[in-house]
C-alpha positions in Angstrom: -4.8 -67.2 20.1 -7.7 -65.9 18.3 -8.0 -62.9 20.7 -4.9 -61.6 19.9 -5.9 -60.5 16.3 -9.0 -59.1 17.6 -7.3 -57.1 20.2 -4.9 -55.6 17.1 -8.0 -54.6 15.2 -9.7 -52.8 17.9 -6.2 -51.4 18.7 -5.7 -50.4 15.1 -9.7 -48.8 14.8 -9.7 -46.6 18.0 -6.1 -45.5 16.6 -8.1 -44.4 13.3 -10.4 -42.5 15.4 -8.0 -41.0 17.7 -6.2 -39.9 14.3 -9.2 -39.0 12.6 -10.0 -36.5 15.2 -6.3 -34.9 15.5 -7.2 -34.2 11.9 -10.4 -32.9 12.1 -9.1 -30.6 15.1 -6.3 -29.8 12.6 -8.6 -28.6 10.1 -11.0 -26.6 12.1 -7.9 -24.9 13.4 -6.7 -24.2 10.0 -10.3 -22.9 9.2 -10.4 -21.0 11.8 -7.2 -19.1 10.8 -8.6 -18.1 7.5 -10.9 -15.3 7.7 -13.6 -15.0 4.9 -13.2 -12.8 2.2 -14.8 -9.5 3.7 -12.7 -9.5 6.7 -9.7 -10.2 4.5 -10.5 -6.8 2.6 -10.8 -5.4 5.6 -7.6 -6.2 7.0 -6.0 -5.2 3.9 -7.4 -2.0 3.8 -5.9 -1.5 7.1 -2.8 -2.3 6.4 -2.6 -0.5 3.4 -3.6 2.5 5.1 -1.5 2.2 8.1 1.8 1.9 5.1 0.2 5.5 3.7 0.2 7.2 6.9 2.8 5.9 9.3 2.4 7.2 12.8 -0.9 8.4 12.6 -2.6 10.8 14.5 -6.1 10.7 16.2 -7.7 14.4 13.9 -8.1 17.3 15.9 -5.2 17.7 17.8 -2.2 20.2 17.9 1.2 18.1 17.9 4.7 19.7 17.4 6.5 18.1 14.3 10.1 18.6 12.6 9.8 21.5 10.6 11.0 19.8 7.1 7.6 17.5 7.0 5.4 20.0 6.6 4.7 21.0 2.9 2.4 23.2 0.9 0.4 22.0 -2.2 -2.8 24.0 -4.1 -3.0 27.2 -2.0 -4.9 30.0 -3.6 -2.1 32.3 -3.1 0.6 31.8 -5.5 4.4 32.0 -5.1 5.1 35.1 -6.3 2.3 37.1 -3.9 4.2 35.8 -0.6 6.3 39.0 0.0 9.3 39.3 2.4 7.5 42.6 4.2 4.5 40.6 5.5 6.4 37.7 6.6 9.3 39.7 8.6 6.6 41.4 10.4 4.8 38.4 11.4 8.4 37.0 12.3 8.1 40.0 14.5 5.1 39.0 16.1 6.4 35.6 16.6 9.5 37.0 18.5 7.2 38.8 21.1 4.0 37.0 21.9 4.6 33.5 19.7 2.1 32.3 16.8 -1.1 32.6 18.4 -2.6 29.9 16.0 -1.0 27.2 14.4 -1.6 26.2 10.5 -4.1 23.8 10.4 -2.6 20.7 8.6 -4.3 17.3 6.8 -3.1 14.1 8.6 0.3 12.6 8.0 0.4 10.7 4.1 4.3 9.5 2.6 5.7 12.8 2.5 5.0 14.3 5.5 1.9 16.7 6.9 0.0 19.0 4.0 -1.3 22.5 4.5 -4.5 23.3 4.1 -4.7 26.7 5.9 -1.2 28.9 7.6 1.6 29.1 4.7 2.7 32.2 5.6 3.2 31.0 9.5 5.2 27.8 8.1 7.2 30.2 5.8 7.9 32.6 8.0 8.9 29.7 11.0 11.3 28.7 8.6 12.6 31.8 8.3 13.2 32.5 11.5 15.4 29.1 11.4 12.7 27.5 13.8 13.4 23.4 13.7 10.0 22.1 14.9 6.5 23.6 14.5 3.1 23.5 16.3 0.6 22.4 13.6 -3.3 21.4 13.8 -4.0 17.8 12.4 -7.4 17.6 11.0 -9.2 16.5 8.1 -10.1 19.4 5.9 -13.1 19.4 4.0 -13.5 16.7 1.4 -14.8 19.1 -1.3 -12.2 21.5 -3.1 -15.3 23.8 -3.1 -14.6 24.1 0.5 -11.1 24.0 0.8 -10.9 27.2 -1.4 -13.7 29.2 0.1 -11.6 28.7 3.3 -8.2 29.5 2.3 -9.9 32.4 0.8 -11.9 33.6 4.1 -8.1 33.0 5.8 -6.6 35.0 3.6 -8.9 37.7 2.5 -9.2 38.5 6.6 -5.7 38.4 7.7 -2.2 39.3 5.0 -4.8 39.9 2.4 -5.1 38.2 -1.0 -3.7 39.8 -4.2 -6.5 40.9 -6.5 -5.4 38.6 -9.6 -5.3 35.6 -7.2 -8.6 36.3 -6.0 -10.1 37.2 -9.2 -8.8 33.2 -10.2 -10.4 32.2 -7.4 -13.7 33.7 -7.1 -13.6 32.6 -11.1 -13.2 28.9 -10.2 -16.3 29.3 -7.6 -18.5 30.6 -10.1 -17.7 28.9 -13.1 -16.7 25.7 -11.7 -18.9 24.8 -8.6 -22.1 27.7 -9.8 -22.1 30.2 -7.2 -23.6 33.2 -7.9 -21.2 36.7 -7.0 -24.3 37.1 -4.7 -23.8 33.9 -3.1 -19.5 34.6 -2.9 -19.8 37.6 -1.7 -22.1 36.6 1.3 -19.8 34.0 2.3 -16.5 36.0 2.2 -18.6 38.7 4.0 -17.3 41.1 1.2 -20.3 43.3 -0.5 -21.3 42.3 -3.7 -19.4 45.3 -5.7 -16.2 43.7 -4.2 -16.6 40.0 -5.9 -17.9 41.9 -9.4 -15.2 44.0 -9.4 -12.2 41.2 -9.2 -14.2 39.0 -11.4 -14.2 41.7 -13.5 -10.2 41.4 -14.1 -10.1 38.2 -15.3 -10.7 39.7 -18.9 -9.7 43.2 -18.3 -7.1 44.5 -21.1 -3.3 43.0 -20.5 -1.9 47.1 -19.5 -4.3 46.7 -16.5 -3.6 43.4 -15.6 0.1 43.9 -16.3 -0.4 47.0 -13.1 -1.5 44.4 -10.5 0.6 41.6 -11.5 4.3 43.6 -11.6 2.9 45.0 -8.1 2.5 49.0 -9.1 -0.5 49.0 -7.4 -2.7 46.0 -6.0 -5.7 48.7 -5.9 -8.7 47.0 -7.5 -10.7 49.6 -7.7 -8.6 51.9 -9.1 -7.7 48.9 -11.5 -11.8 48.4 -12.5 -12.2 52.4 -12.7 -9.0 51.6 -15.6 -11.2 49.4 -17.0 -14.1 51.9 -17.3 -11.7 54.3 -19.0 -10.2 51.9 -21.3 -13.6 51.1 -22.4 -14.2 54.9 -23.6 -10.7 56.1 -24.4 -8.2 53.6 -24.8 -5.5 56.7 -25.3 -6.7 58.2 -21.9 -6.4 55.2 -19.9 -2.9 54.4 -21.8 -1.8 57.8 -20.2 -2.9 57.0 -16.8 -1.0 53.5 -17.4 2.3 55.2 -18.0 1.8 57.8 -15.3 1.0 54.9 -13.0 4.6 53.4 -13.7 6.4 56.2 -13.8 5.6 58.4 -10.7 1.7 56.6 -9.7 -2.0 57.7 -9.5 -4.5 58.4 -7.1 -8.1 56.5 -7.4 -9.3 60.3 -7.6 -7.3 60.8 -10.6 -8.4 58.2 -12.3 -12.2 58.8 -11.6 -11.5 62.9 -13.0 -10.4 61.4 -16.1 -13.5 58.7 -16.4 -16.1 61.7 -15.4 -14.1 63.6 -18.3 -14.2 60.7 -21.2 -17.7 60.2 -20.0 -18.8 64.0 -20.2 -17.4 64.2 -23.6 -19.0 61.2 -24.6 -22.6 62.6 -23.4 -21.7 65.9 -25.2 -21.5 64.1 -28.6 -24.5 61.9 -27.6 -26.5 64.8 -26.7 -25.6 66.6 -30.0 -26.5 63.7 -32.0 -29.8 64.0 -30.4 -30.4 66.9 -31.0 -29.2 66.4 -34.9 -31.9 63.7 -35.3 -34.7 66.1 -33.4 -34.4 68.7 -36.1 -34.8 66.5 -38.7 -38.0 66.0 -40.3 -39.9 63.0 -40.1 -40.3 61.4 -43.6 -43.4 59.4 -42.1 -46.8 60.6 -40.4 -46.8 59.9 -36.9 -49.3 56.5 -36.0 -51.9 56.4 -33.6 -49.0 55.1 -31.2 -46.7 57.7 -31.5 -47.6 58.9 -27.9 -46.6 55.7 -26.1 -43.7 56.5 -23.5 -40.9 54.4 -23.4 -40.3 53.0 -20.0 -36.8 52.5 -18.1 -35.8 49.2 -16.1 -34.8 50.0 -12.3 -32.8 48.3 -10.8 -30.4 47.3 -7.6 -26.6 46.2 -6.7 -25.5 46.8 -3.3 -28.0 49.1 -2.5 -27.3 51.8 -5.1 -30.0 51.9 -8.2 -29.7 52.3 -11.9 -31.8 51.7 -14.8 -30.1 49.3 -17.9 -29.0 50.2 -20.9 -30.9 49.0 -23.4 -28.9 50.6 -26.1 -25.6 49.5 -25.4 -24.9 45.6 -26.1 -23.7 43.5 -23.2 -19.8 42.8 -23.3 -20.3 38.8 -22.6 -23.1 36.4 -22.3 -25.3 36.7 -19.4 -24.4 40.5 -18.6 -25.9 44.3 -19.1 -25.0 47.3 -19.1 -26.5 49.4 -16.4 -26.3 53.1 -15.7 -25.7 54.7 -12.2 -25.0 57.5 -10.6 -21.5 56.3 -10.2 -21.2 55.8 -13.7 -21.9 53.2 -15.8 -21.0 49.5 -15.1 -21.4 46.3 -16.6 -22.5 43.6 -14.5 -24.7 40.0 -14.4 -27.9 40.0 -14.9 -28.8 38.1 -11.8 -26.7 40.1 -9.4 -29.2 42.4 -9.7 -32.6 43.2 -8.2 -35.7 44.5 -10.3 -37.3 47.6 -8.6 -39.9 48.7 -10.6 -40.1 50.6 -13.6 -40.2 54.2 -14.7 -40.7 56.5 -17.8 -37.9 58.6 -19.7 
């Protein structure tokens, strides 16, 4: 009789134990299914990413998409330089031997495939009614630095950027990242002259501007040689602004009248001179009176000049410097000392 309690209590212990370890297998399990707290983040990330970019892409490869998900944002050319006569040529070009590269594109986000480099193929695709396009997915550079100096490069070599647009641009590299014109111009592969020259335009008069921007001529230098005029004779380079509009000018015109203002402007310089040489001297000449003054020589592009050390710069960080070209006003560290010499 007494066995039989026993035998319930030993029943009853190893039932503890056999239930004790279900639970314990129970919790391991459950620990087992919680990850720790970096993996968690981890996961997160992942799926976060994965709801910003569905159907993604391994970069680098050229995959043919609807049409309608490829959009443009923050291209250095604006709206209003795409023009109808570029595009229906290339739409030409498609319509004989295809698009021989496709725009290059950053990888899928929420609304679809961004451009980085190739508007003007995507514009004129749509154009031509074309449904689907071959694009390049890739990641462009991280730094907007980068991303402009290559839409630049893209379209400074192929359609051809508008002046103003490029003057914004090469602006923005120097002022915003500190690139010297030096440093743009060697890597756009453009000589120096031509980055000085559109930066020049950014604070050129509004009747110069005004030429570029209504499209009456998307000549920058015969815009910067306006410039040069306007800065002797306003009235002269008014007249060659109206002429411009009304029946247009030749870069040759515009350089007679600059030679012109300039010559005249000698002519009174050279009679002032000589005014002041037949005056008398109401001092004694010093002991120093024979010292020589001495010319700055200098470089830009390959051409010398000496400065000016009688006109005043027109901004900060800029002389004037006189060539045989004429004279131009340029920064002081585009330019390369040669020497001296004596007036």
């Amino acid at each position: 009789m007494a066995k039989k309690p026993f035998m319930k209590r030993l029943q009853a212990q190893q039932e503890m134990k056999k239930n004790a370890a279900v639970v314990s297998d129970i919790e391991q399990v459950i620990a087992n299914k919680q990850p720790d707290e970096q993996s968690h983040d981890i996961a997160a990330h992942k799926i976060m990413a994965d709801i910003a970019r569905p159907d993604i892409e391994p970069d680098g490869q050229i995959i043919r998409v609807d049409i309608n998900l490829v959009y443009a944002e923050e291209q250095v050319r604006p709206e209003e330089d795409f023009e109808e006569d570029i595009i229906d040529g290339m739409s030409d070009t498609f319509e004989t031997i295809g698009m021989l590269t496709p725009p290059r594109c950053y990888p899928r986000d929420r609304r679809g495939y961004q451009i980085w480099l190739g508007e003007t193929r995507v514009r004129t695709a749509r154009k031509r009614g074309d449904t689907h396009i071959d694009i390049y997915v890739g990641k462009p550079p991280r730094e907007r630095k980068e991303r402009i100096i290559g839409q630049l490069i893209e379209n400074l070599q192929q359609s051809g950027l508008k002046p103003l647009a490029t003057a914004k641009s090469f602006y923005e590299l120097k002022h915003e990242f500190n690139m010297t014109g030096e440093q743009i111009a060697k890597t756009m592969g453009k000589p120096t002259s031509f980055v000085s020259k559109h930066l020049r335009l950014i604070d050129a008069p509004e009747n110069v501007t005004a030429l570029l921007r209504d499209k009456v001529t998307s000549d920058v230098d015969l815009a910067y040689t306006l410039i040069q005029v306007n800065e002797k004779s306003p009235e002269e380079a008014e007249k060659l602004i109206a002429a411009a509009r009304e029946s247009g000018i030749s870069r040759a015109q515009v350089k007679a009248v600059l030679d012109a203002v300039k010559n005249k402007s000698k002519g009174e310089i050279s009679h002032a001179k000589s005014k002041a040489r037949n005056k008398k001297p109401t001092k004694p000449l010093d002991s120093n009176s024979d010292v020589k003054a001495w010319q700055v020589v200098v470089e830009i592009d390959g051409q010398q000049g000496v400065i000016m050390t009688d006109r005043a710069p027109d901004k900060a960080g800029y002389v004037w410097v006189k060539m045989d070209i004429g004279e131009i006003s340029v920064e002081a560290s585009e330019l390369r000392v040669k020497g001296m010499r004596s007036q």
